[in-house]
C-alpha positions in Angstrom: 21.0 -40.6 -25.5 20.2 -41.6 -22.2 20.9 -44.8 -21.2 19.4 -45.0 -17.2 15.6 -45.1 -17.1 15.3 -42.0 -15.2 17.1 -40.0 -17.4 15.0 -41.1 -20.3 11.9 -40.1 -17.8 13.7 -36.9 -17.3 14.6 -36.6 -21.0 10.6 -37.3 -21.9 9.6 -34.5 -18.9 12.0 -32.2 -20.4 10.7 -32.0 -23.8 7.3 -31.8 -22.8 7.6 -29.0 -19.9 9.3 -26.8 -23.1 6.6 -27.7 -25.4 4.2 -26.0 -22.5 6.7 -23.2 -21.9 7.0 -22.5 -24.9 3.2 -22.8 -26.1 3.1 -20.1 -23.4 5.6 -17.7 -23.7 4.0 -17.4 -27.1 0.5 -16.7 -26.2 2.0 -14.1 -23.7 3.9 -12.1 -26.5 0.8 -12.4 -29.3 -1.1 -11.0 -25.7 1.3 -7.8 -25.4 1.0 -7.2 -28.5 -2.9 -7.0 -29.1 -2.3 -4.5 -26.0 -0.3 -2.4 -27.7 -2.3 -2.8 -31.0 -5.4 -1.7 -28.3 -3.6 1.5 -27.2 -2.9 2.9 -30.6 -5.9 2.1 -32.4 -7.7 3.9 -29.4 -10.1 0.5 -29.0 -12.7 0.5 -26.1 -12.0 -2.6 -24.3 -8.3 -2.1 -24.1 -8.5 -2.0 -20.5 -10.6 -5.6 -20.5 -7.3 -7.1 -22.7 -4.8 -5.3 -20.5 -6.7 -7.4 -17.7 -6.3 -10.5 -19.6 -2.8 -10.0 -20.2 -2.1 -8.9 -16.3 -3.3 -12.0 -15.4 -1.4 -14.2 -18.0 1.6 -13.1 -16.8 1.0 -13.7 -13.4 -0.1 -17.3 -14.1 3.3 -17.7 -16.1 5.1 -16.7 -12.8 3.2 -18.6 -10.7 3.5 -21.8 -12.9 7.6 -21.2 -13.2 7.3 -20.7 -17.0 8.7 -17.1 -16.5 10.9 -15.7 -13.2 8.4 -13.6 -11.1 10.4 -10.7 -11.2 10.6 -10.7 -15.4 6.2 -11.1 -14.8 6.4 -8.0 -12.4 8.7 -5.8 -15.2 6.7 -7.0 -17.6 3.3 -5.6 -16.3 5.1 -2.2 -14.9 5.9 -1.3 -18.2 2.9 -2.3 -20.1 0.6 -0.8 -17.5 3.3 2.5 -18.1 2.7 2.2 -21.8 -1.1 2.4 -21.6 -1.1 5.5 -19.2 1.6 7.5 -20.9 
């Protein structure tokens, strides 16, 4: 445990920046996978959730909760998946 305040402040910031992270991450995967779900069920506003999930993933990057090179992999192959 920590014993100097800031490291219980850091300790507190910490657990609560992986709480967001991961509350996240996890709405980005459940996100893919509706895409994917889209693509093989043929639906007609898989292009509006591909959208949706573009811009997730960009807001992930741009808020450090994923690298921006993982968010730009991430969309290449998604947006390869729906036009194969």
């Amino acid at each position: 445990m920590a014993n100097h305040k800031s490291a219980k402040k850091r300790a507190k910031q910490s657990q609560v920046r992986r709480l967001r992270n991961k509350s996240v991450k996890t709405t980005l995967k459940n996100l893919e996978k509706k895409v994917r779900a889209a693509k093989e069920e043929g639906s007609d506003n898989k292009d509006e959730i591909l959208r949706k999930t573009q811009s997730a993933i960009h807001k992930a990057a741009k808020k450090g909760v994923i690298h921006k090179k993982t968010a730009s992999r991430k969309i290449s192959r998604l947006f390869k998946f729906m036009n194969a």
